[in-house]
TORKOL-4160 file (C-alpha; in steps of 0.2 Angstrom, whole numbers, padded with zeros to 4 digits, m for minus):
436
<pt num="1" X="0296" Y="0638" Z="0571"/>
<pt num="2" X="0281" Y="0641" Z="0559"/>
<pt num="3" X="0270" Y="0625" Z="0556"/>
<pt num="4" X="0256" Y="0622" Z="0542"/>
<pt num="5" X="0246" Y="0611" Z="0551"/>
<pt num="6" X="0228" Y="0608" Z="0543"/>
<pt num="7" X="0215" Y="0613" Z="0555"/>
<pt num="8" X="0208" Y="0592" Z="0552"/>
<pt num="9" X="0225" Y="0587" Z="0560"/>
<pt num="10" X="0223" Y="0601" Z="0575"/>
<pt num="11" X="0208" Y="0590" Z="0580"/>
<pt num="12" X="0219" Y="0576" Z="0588"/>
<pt num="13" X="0225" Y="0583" Z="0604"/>
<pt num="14" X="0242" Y="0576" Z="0604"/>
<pt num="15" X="0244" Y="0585" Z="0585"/>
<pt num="16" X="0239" Y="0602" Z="0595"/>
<pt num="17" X="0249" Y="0599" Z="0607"/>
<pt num="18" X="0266" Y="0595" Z="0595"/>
<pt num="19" X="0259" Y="0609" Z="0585"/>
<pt num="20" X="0262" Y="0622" Z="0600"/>
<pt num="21" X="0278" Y="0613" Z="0607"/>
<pt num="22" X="0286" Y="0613" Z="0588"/>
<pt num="23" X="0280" Y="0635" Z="0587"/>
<pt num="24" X="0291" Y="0639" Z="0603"/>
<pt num="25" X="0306" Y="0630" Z="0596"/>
<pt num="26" X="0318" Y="0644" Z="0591"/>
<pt num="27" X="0331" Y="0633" Z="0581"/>
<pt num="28" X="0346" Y="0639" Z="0594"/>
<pt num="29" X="0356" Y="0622" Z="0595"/>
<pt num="30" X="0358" Y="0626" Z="0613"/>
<pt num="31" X="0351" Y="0608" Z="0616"/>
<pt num="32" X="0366" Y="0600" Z="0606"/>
<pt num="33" X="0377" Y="0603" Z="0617"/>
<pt num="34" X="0370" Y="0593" Z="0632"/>
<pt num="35" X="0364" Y="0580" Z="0622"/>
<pt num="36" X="0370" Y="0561" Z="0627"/>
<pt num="37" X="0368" Y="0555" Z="0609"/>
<pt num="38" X="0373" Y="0570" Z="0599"/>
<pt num="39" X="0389" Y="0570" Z="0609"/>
<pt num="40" X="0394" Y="0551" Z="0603"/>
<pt num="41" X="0385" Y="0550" Z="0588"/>
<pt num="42" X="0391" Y="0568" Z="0580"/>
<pt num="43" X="0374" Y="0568" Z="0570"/>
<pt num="44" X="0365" Y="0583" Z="0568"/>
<pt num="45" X="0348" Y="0572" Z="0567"/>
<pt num="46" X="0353" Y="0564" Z="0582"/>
<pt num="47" X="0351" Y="0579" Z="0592"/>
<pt num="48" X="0336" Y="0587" Z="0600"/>
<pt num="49" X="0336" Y="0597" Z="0586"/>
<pt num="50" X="0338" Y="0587" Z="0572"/>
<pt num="51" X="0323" Y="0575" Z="0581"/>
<pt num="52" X="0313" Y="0590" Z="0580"/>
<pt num="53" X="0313" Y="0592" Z="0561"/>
<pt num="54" X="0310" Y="0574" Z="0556"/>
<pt num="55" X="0295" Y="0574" Z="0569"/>
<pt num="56" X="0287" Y="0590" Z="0563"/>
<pt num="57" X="0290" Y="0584" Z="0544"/>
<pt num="58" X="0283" Y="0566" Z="0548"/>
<pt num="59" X="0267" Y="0574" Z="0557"/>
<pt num="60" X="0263" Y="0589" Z="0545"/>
<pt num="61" X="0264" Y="0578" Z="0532"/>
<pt num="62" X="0251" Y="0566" Z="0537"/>
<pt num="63" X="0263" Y="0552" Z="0531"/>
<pt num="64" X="0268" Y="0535" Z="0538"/>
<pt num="65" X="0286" Y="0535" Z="0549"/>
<pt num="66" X="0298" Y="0530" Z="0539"/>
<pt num="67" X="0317" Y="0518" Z="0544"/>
<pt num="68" X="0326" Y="0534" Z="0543"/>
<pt num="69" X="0314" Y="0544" Z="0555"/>
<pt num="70" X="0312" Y="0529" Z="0568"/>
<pt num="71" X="0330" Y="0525" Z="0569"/>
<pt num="72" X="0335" Y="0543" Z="0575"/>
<pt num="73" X="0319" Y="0544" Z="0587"/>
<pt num="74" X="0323" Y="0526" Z="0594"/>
<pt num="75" X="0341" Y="0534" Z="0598"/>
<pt num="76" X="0331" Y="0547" Z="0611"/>
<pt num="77" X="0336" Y="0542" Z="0627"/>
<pt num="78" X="0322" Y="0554" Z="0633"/>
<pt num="79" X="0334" Y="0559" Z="0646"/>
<pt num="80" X="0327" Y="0578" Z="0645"/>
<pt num="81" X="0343" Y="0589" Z="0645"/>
<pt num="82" X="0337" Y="0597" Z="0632"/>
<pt num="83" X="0322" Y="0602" Z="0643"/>
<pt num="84" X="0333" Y="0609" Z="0657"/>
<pt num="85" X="0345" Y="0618" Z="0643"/>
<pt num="86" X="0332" Y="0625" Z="0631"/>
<pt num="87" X="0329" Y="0645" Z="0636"/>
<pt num="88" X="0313" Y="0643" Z="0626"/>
<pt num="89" X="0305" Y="0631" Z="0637"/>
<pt num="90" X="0303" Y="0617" Z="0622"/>
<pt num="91" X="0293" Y="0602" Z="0628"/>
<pt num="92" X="0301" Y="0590" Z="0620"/>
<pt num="93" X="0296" Y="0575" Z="0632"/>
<pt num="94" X="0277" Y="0578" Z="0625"/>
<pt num="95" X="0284" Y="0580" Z="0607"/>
<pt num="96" X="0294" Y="0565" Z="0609"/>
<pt num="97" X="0282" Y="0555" Z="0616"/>
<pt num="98" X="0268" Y="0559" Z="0604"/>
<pt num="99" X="0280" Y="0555" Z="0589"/>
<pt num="100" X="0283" Y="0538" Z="0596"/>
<pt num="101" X="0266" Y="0534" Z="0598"/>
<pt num="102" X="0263" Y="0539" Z="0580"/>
<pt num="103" X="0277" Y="0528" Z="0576"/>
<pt num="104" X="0271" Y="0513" Z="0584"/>
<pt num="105" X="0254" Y="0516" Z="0574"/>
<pt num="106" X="0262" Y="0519" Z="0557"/>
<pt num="107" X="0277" Y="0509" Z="0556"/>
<pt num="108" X="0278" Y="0491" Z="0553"/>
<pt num="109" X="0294" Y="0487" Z="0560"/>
<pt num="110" X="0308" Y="0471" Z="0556"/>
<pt num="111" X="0299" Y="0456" Z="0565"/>
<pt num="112" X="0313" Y="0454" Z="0576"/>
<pt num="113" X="0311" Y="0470" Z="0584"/>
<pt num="114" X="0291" Y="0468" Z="0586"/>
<pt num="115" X="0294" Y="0451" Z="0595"/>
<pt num="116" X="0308" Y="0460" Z="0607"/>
<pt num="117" X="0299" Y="0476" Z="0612"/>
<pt num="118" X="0282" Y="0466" Z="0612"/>
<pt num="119" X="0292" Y="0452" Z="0627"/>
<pt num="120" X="0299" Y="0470" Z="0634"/>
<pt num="121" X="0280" Y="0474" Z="0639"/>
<pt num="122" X="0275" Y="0458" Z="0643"/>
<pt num="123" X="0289" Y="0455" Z="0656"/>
<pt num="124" X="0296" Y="0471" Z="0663"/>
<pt num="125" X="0281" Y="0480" Z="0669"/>
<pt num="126" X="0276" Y="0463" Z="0680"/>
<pt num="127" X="0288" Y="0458" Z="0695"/>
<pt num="128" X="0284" Y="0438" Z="0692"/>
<pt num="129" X="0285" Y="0439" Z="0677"/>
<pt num="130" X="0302" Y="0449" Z="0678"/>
<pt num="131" X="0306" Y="0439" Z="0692"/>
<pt num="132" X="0307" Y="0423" Z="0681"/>
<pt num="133" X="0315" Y="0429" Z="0667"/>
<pt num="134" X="0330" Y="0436" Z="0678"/>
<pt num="135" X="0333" Y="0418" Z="0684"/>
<pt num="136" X="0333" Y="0413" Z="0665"/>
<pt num="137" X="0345" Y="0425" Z="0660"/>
<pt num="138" X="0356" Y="0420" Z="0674"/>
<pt num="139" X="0355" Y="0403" Z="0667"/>
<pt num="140" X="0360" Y="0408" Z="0652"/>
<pt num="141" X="0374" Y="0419" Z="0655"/>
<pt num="142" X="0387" Y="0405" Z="0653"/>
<pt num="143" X="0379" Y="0403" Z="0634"/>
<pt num="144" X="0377" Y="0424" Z="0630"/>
<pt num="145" X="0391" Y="0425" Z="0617"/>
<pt num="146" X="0383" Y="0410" Z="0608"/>
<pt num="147" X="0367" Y="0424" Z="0604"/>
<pt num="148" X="0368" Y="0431" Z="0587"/>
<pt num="149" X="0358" Y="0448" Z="0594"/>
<pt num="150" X="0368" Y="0461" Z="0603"/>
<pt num="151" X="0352" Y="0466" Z="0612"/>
<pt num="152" X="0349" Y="0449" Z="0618"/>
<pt num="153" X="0366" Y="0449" Z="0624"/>
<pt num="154" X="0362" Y="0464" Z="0633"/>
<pt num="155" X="0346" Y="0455" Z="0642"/>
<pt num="156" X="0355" Y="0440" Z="0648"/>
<pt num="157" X="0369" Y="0453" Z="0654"/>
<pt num="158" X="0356" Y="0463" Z="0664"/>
<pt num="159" X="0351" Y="0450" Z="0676"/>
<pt num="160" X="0359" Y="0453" Z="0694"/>
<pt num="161" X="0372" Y="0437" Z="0702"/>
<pt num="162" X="0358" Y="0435" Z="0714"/>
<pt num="163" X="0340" Y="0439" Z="0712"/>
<pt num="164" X="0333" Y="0443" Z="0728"/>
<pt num="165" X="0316" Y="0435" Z="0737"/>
<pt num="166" X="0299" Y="0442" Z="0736"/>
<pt num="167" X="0298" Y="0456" Z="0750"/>
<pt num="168" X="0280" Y="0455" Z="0757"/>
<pt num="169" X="0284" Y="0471" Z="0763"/>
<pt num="170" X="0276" Y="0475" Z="0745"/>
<pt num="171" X="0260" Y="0467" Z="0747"/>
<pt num="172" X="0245" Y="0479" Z="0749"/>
<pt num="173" X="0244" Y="0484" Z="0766"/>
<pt num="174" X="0245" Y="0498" Z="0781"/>
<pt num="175" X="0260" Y="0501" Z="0790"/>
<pt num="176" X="0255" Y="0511" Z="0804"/>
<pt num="177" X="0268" Y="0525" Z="0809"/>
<pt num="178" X="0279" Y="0523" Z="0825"/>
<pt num="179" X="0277" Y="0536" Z="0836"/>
<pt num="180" X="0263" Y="0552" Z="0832"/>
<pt num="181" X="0258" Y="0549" Z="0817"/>
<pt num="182" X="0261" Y="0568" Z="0805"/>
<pt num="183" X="0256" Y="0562" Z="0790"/>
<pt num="184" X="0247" Y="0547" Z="0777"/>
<pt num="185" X="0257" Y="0543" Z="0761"/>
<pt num="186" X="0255" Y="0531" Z="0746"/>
<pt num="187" X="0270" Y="0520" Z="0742"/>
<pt num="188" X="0273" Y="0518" Z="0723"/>
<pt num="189" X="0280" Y="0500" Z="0724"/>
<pt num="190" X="0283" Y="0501" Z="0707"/>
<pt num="191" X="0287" Y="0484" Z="0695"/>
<pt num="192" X="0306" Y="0481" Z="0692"/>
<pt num="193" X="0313" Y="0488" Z="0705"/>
<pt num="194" X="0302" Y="0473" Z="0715"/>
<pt num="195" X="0312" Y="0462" Z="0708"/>
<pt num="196" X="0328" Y="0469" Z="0707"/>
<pt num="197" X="0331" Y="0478" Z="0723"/>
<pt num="198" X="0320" Y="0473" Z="0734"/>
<pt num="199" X="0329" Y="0483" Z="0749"/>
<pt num="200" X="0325" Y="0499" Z="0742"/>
<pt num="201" X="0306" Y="0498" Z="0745"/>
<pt num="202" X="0312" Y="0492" Z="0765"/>
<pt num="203" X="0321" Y="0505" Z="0768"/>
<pt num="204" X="0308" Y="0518" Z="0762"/>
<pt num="205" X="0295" Y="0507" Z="0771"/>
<pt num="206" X="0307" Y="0510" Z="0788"/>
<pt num="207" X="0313" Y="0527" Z="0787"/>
<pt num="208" X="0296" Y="0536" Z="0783"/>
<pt num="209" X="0288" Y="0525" Z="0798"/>
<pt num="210" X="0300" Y="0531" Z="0808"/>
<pt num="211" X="0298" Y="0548" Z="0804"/>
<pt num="212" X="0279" Y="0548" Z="0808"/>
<pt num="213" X="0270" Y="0544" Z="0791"/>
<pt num="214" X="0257" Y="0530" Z="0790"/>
<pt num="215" X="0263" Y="0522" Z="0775"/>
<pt num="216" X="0250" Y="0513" Z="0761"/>
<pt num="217" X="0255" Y="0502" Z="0749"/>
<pt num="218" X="0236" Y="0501" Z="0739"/>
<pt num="219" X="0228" Y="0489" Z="0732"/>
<pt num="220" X="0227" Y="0489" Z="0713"/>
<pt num="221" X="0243" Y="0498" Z="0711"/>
<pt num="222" X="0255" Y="0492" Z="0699"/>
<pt num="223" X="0268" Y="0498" Z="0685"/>
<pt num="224" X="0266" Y="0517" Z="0680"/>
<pt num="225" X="0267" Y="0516" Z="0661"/>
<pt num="226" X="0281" Y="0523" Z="0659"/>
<pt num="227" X="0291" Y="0508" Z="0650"/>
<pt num="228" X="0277" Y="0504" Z="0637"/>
<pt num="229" X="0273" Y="0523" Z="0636"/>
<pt num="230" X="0290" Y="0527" Z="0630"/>
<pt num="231" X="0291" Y="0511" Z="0617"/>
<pt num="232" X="0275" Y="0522" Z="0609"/>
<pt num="233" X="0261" Y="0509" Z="0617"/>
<pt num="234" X="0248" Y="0520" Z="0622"/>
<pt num="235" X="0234" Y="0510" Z="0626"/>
<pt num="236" X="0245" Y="0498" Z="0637"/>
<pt num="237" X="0252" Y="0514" Z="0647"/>
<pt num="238" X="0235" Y="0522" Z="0649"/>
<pt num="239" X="0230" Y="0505" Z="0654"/>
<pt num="240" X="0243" Y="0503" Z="0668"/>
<pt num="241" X="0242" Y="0522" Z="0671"/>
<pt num="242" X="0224" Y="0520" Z="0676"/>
<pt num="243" X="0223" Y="0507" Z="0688"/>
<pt num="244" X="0237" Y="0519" Z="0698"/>
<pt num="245" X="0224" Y="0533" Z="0698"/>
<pt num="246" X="0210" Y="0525" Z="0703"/>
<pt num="247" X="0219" Y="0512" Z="0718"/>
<pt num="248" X="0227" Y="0529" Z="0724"/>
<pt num="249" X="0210" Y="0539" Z="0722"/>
<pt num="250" X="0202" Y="0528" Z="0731"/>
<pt num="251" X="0216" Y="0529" Z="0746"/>
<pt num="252" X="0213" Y="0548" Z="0744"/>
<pt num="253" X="0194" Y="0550" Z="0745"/>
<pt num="254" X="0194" Y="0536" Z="0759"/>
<pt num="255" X="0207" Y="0539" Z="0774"/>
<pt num="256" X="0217" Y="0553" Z="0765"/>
<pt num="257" X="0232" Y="0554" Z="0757"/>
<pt num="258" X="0245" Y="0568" Z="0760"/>
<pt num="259" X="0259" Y="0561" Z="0747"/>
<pt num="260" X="0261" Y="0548" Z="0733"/>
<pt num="261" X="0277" Y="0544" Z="0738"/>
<pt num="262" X="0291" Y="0537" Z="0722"/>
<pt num="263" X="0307" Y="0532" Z="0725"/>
<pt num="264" X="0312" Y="0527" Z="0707"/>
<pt num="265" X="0313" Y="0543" Z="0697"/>
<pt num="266" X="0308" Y="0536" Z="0682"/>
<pt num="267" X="0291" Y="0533" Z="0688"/>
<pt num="268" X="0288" Y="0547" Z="0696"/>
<pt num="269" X="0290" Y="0559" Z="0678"/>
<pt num="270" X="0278" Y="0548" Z="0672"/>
<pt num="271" X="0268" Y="0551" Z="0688"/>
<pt num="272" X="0268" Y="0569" Z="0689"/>
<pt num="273" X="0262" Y="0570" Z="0670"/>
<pt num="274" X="0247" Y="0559" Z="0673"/>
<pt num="275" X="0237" Y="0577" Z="0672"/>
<pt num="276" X="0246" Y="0581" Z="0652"/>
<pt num="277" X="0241" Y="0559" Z="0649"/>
<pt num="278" X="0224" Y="0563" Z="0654"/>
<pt num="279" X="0220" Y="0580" Z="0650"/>
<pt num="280" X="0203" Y="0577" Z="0636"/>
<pt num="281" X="0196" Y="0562" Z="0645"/>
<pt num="282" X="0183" Y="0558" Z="0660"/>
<pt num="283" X="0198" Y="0554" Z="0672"/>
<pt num="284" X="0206" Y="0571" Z="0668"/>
<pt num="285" X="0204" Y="0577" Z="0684"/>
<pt num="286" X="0206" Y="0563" Z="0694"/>
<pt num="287" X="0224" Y="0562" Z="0688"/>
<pt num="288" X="0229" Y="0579" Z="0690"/>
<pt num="289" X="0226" Y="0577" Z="0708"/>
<pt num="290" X="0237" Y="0561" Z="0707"/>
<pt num="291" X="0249" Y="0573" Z="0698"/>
<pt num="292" X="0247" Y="0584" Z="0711"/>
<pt num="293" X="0251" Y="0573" Z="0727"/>
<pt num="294" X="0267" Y="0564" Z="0718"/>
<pt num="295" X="0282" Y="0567" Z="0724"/>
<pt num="296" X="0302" Y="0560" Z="0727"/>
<pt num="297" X="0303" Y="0554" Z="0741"/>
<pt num="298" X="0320" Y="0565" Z="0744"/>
<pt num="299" X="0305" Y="0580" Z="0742"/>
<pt num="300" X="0297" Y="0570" Z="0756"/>
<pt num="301" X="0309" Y="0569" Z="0768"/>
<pt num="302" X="0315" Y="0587" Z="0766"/>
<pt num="303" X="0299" Y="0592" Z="0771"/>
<pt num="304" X="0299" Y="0578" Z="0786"/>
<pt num="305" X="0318" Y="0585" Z="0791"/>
<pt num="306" X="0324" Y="0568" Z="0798"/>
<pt num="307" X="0337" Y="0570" Z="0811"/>
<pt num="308" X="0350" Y="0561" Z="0804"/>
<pt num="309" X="0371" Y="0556" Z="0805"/>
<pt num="310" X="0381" Y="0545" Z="0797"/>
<pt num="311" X="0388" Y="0529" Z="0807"/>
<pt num="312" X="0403" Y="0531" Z="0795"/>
<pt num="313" X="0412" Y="0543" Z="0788"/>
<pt num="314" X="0409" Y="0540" Z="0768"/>
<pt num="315" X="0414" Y="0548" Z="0752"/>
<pt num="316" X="0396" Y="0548" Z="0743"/>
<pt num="317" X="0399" Y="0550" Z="0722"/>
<pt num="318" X="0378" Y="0557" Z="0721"/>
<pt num="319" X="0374" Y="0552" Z="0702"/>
<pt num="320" X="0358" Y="0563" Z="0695"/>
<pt num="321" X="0347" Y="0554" Z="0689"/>
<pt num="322" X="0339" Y="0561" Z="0674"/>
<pt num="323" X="0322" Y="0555" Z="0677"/>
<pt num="324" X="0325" Y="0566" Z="0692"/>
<pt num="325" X="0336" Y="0583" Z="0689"/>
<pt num="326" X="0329" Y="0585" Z="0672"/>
<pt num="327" X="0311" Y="0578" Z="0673"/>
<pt num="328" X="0306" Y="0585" Z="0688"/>
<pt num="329" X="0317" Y="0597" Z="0691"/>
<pt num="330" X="0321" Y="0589" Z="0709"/>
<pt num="331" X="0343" Y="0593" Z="0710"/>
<pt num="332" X="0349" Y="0600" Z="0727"/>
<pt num="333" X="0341" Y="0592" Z="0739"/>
<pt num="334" X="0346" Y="0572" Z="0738"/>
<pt num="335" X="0362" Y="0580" Z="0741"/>
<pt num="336" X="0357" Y="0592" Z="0757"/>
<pt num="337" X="0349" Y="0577" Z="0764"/>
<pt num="338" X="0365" Y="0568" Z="0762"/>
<pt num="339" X="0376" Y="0580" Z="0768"/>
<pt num="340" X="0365" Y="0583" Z="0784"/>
<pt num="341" X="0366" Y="0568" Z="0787"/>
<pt num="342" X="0386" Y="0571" Z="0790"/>
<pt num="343" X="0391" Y="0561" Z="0773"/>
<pt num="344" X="0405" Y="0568" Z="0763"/>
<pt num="345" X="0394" Y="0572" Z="0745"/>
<pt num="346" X="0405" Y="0574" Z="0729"/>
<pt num="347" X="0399" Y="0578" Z="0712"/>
<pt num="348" X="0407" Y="0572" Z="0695"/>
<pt num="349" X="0411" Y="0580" Z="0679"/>
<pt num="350" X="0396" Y="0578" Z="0668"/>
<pt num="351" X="0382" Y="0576" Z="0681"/>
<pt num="352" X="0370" Y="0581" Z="0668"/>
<pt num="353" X="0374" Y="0568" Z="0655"/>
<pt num="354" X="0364" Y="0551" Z="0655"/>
<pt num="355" X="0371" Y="0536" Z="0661"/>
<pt num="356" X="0363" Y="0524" Z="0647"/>
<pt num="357" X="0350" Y="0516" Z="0655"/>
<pt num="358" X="0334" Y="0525" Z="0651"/>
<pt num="359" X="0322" Y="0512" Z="0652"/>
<pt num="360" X="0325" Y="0501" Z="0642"/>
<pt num="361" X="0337" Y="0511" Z="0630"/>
<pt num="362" X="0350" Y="0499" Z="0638"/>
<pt num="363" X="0342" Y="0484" Z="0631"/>
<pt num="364" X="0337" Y="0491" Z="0613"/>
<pt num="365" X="0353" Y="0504" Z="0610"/>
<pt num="366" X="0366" Y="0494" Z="0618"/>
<pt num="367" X="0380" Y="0501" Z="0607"/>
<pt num="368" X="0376" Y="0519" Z="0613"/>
<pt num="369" X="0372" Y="0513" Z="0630"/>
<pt num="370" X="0386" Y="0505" Z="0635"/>
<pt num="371" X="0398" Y="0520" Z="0625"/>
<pt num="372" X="0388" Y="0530" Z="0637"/>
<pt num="373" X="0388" Y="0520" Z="0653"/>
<pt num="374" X="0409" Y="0519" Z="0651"/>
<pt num="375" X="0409" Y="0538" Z="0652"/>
<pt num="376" X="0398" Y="0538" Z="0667"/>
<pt num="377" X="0408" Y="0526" Z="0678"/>
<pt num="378" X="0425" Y="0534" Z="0674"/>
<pt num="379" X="0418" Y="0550" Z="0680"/>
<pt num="380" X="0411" Y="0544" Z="0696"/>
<pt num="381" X="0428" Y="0534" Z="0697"/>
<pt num="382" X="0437" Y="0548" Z="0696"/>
<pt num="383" X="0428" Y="0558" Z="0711"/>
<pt num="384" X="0435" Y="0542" Z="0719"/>
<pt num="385" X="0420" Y="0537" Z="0732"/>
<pt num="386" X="0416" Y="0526" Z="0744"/>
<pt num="387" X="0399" Y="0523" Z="0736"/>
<pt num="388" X="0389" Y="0530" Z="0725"/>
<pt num="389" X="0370" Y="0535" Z="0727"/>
<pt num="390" X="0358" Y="0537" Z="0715"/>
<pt num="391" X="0338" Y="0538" Z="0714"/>
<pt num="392" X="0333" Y="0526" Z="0701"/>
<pt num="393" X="0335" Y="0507" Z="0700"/>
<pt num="394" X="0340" Y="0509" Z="0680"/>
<pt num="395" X="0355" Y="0520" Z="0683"/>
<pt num="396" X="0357" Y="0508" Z="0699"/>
<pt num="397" X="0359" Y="0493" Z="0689"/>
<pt num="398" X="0368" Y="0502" Z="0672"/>
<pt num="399" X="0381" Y="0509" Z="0685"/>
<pt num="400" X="0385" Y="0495" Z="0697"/>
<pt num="401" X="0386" Y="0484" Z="0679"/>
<pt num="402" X="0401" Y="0493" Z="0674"/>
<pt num="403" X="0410" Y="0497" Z="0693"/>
<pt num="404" X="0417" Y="0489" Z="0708"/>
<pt num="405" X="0411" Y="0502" Z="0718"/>
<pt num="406" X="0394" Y="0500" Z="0729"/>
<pt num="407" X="0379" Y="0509" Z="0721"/>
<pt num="408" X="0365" Y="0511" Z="0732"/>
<pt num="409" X="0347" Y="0522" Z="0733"/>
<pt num="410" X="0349" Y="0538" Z="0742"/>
<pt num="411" X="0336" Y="0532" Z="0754"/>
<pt num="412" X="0348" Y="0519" Z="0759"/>
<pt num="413" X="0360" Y="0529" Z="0766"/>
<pt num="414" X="0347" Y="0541" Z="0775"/>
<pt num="415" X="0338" Y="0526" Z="0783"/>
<pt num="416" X="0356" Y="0519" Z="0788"/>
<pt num="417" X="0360" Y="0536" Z="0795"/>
<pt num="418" X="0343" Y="0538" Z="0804"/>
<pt num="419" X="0345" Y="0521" Z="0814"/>
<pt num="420" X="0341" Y="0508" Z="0800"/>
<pt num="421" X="0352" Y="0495" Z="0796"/>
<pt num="422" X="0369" Y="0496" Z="0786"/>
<pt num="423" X="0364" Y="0495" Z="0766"/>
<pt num="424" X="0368" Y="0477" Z="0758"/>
<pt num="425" X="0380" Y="0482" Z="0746"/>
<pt num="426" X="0391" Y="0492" Z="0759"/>
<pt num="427" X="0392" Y="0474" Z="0770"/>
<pt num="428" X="0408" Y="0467" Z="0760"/>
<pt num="429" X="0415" Y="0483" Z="0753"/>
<pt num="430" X="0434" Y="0483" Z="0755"/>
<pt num="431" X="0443" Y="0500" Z="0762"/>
<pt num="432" X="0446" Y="0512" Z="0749"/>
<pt num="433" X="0465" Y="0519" Z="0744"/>
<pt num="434" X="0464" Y="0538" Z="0741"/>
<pt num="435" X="0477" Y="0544" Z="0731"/>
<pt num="436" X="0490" Y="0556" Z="0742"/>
């Protein structure tokens, strides 16, 4: 794709670096076809790339975003199938994510939306804070069809039947490794997954103890960035994304770290592009040797090799996270580390498309996220499981919303499997009747 960008414009590095993502875009149309939104919209500018177009038009130009550019951007899930499906090796989740930080500096939008995303940032990215407002949605749960907005409707909606207590288990701290100790990793606590599932965490906390890592939750450590970097709020991601890299460097130049360890998917993208986030400033390379110790903790454990097997034998529907197959290319092995374990691992149609959770897409698109959350669950119904797994607490919650089925973290299952306790959600389930 030719651009005409002024050499002035090619002096803000996130201009030249949308300038070189837009020149290796081929026009193909490849990306259309595993698009989530472009399949239930049927709009060309809905697409990867349609998206493309508007964004090198509203950036060459110089000009303001205008309604019609920001309503198709906002309809991103940033889901990355395009990524995994373009043969030109477009890197759209850097275009993307430049063209909604331009947004958020040019565009005035209705007051109603500045209000919701600004309690989005304010909330989500702080588990107390978070914490509190789940109980108040619970609250108001009994009153949601009174709210005249469908995106408040789908906050109240969001909130789990029981929130669960704080863990301590995610206070600052050393947990020393049972046994010879092989390694020293950082735990990503993360922020909503605190206080949604605070099992998750406890049974990463187990399982990696009991497989020989001293494991540190450091001090100073919080929220990624990654919710406020994808709403275009830059300074409040760099702001969260730095405190990460210096709590985690200072782990790393005191007692050594071998891993940053992430079990929700979603932060670890942001994670692992810390490097790209602080490529022109002083912490540039601080955070690509972040970037460079982040990892899944599926990519963990399959270099630990846990000797596992399955108390029960369970049909386990895996979902893909996008966060994980698509931004980090991570596919095969949360489902080798399954099966080793003796589980029965079945994959459903479609594994590639989103689920609708994205953030918080399900929150400010609910229309498309709930279309697309009804496709998900029929496929994994279809596969007809036990439970299904998953890596990240969105597609967690945005799943088990819209099925009777268990849903719980792949890490779950291998802790269970490798002497932990039975997972929470599998306590009550009833048998499940296979068709003959």
């Amino acid at each position: 794709m030719q651009t005409t960008f002024t050499e002035a414009q090619l002096r803000d590095p996130g201009t030249k670096r949308a300038n070189e993502i837009l020149r290796s875009c081929v026009h193909c149309g490849f990306c259309t076809a595993t698009c989530p939104t472009y399949q239930v919209l049927g709009d060309e500018l809905d697409s990867p790339r349609g998206r493309i177009y508007l964004i090198k038009d509203m950036l060459e130009s110089g000009r303001p975003a205008d309604e019609k550019t920001v309503r198709h951007i906002d309809r991103c899930l940033s889901c990355l199938a395009c990524m995994t499906t373009c043969p030109s090796g477009v890197h759209y989740m850097h275009l993307v994510d430049h063209a909604r930080a331009y947004i958020e500096k040019t565009y005035r939008r209705p007051w109603r939306d500045r209000a919701l995303r600004w309690v989005l940032a304010q909330v989500i990215p702080y588990p107390t804070r978070f914490r509190i407002a789940l109980l108040g949605a619970k609250m108001a749960r009994p009153f949601s069809r009174l709210l005249p907005d469908a995106r408040l409707r789908a906050m109240v909606a969001m909130a789990p039947k029981q929130v669960p207590p704080v863990s301590r288990n995610d206070d600052p701290q050393v947990f020393p490794a049972t046994g010879e100790r092989r390694m020293r990793v950082a735990l990503m606590t993360g922020c909503a997954q605190r206080a949604l599932n605070t099992d998750i965490n406890d049974a990463t906390i187990r399982l990696l103890r009991r497989l020989g890592c001293e494991v540190v939750v450091a001090r100073g450590a919080g929220c990624c960035g990654a919710l406020t970097h994808h709403m275009g709020r830059e300074a409040e991601a760099l702001t969260s994304a730095e405190a990460n890299i210096r709590a985690w460097g200072a782990e790393a130049r005191g007692a050594g770290l071998d891993a940053i360890v992430i079990n929700t998917s979603g932060c670890g993208t942001t994670v692992k592009d810390y490097g790209h986030m602080f490529r022109e400033g002083a912490l540039a390379a601080d955070a690509a040797g972040i970037s460079g110790l982040a990892c899944d903790i599926t990519e963990l454990l399959a270099r630990l090799k846990p000797e596992a097997q399955a108390p029960e034998a369970l049909r386990v529907a895996y979902h893909a996270a996008c966060s994980l197959q698509h931004g980090q290319k991570v596919t095969a092995i949360p489902k080798d580390l399954l099966k080793a374990a003796g589980f029965e691992v079945v994959t459903p149609a479609d594994a590639h498309l989103c689920c609708g959770s994205a953030g918080t897409y399900n929150l400010l698109q609910p229309e498309i996220s709930g279309e697309l959350k009804r496709r998900k669950v029929e496929t994994l119904e279809a596969v007809v499981p036990d439970v299904i797994a998953a890596g990240n607490i969105g597609c967690m919650m945005q799943i088990g919303s819209g099925t009777g089925i268990p849903v719980v973290h792949t890490v779950e299952l291998i802790d269970w499997a490798t002497g932990g306790p039975k997972p929470r959600a599998l306590a009550d389930r009833g048998p499940v009747i296979r068709p003959s």
